[in-house]
C-alpha positions in Angstrom: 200.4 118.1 23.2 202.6 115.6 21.5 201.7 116.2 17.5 203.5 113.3 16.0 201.6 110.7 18.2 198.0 113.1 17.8 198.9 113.0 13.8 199.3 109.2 14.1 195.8 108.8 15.8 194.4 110.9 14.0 195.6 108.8 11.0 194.8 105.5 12.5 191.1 106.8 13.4 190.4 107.7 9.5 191.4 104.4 8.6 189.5 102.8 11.5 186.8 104.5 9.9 186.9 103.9 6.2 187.2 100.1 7.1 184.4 99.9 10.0 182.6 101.3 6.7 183.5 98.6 4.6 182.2 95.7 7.2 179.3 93.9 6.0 176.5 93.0 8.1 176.7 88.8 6.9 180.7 89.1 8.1 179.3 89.5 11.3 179.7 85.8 12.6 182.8 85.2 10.8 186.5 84.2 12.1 189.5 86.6 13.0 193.0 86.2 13.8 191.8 86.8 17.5 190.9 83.4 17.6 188.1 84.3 20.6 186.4 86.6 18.7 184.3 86.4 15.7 183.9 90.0 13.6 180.8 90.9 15.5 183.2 90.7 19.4 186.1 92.0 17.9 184.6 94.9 16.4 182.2 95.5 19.6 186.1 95.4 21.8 187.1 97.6 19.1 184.8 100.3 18.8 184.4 100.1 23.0 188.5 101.0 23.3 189.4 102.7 20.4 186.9 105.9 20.0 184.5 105.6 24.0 187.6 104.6 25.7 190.1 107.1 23.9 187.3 109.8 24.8 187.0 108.9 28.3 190.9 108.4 28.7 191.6 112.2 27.8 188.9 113.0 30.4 190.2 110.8 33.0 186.5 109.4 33.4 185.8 105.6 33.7 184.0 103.6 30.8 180.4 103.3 31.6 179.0 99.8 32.5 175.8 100.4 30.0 178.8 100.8 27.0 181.2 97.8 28.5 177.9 95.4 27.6 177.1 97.3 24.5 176.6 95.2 20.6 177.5 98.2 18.8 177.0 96.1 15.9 173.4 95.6 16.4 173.1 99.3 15.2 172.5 99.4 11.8 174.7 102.4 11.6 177.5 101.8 14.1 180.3 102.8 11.6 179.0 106.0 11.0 178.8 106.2 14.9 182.4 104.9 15.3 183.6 107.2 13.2 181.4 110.3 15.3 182.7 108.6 17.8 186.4 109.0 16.8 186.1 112.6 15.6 185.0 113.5 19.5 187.6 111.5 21.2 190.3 113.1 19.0 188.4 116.4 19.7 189.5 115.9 23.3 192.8 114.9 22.9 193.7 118.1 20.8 193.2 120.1 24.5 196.9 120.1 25.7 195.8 119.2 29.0 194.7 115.9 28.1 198.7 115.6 27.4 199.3 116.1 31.1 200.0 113.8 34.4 199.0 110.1 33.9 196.0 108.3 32.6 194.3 104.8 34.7 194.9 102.0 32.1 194.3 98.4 32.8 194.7 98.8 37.0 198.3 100.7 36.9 198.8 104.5 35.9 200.7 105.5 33.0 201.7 108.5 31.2 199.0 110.5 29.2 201.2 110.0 25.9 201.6 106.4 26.6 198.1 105.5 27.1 198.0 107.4 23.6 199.8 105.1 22.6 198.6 102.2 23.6 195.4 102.8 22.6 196.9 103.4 19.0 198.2 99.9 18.9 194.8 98.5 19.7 193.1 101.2 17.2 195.0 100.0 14.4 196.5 96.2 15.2 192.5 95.4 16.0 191.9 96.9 12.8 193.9 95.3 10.8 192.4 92.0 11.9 188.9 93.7 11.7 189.9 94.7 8.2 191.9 90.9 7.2 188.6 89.0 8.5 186.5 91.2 6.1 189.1 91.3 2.5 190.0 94.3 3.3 193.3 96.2 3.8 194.4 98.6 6.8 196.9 101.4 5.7 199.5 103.0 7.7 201.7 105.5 7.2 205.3 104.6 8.2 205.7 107.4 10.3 202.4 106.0 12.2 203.4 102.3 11.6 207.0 102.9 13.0 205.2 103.9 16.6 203.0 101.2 16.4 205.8 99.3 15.9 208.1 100.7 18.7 204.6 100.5 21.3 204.0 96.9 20.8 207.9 95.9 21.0 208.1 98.1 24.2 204.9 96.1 25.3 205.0 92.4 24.0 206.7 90.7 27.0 203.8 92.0 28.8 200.8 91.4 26.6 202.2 87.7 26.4 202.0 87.5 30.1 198.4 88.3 30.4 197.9 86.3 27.0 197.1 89.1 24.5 199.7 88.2 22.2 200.5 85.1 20.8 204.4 84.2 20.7 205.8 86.2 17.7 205.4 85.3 13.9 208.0 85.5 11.9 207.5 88.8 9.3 208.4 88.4 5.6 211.9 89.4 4.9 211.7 93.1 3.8 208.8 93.5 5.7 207.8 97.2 6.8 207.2 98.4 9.8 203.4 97.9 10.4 203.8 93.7 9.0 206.6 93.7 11.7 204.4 95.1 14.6 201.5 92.4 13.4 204.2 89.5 13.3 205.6 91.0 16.6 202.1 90.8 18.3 201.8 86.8 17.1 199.9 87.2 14.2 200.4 85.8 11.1 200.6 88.4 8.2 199.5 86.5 5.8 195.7 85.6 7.7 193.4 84.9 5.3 189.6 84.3 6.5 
């Protein structure tokens, strides 16, 4: 099992909970910095990837159509079942074997740690625009921030391709880690809603 990038998740997931928490119900139909979405998609794209599709990543089983046109939102208590949600995908990924051989992700196969990976940058860059388009924050260690960072320079060229990433922002001078990923990804760092 590789324990800095389980710690990490397992970081981003409590975050990804505490601010899932902290969404009101009138935020709902407000903007992001995902442009496309309003709170209500993002959060629905976010809760689908981040805890169902971590789950069924470690179990090498394919999303279910019923959850792909799920509104998680229209539950009035989605964020306590994001955060169930989250506490079982991690559950599975603290098997070693979930660790091993390669994981389907977006029609090519990657390695098991690098899907983990992946799946981090979504868990906590789509919660920090979750968390900007609601006046909240999203904390990161910079142990956790430094391997979002290092995922989404690894990745950007091809994110940009298939247009999830904007061209890069520039980040504040000092900047840590995390505001670098966000600036490296083509968002602005200073969104306000």
């Amino acid at each position: 099992m590789n324990g800095n990038l389980h710690a990490h998740l397992t970081e981003a997931a409590a975050e990804a909970a505490r601010v899932a928490r902290g969404v009101r119900a009138g935020q709902l139909d407000g903007p992001t910095p995902c442009a496309e979405f309003d709170v209500r998609t993002l959060v629905n794209h976010w809760v689908l990837y981040t805890s169902h599709g971590l789950e069924r990543r470690a179990r090498r089983e394919p999303i279910p159509e019923e959850l792909l046109e799920r509104d998680f939102t229209a539950e009035p208590d989605w964020a306590d079942a994001y955060a169930a949600q989250l506490d079982r995908a991690l559950a599975t990924w603290s098997d070693p074997a979930a660790w091993e051989g390669e994981i389907e992700l977006g029609g090519m196969s990657v390695p098991a740690a690098e899907a983990v990976a992946l799946i981090l940058k979504e868990m906590t860059v789509h919660g920090w625009d979750v968390a900007r388009a609601t006046g909240q924050e999203f904390r990161l260690s910079d142990g956790a921030a430094g391997q979002v960072l290092a995922t989404v320079t690894e990745n950007a060229e091809l994110y940009r391709r298939y247009d999830g990433f904007a061209e890069p922002k520039d980040a504040p001078e000092g900047s840590g880690p995390f505001t670098r990923a966000l600036a490296e990804s083509g968002r602005d760092p200073d969104w306000k809603s």
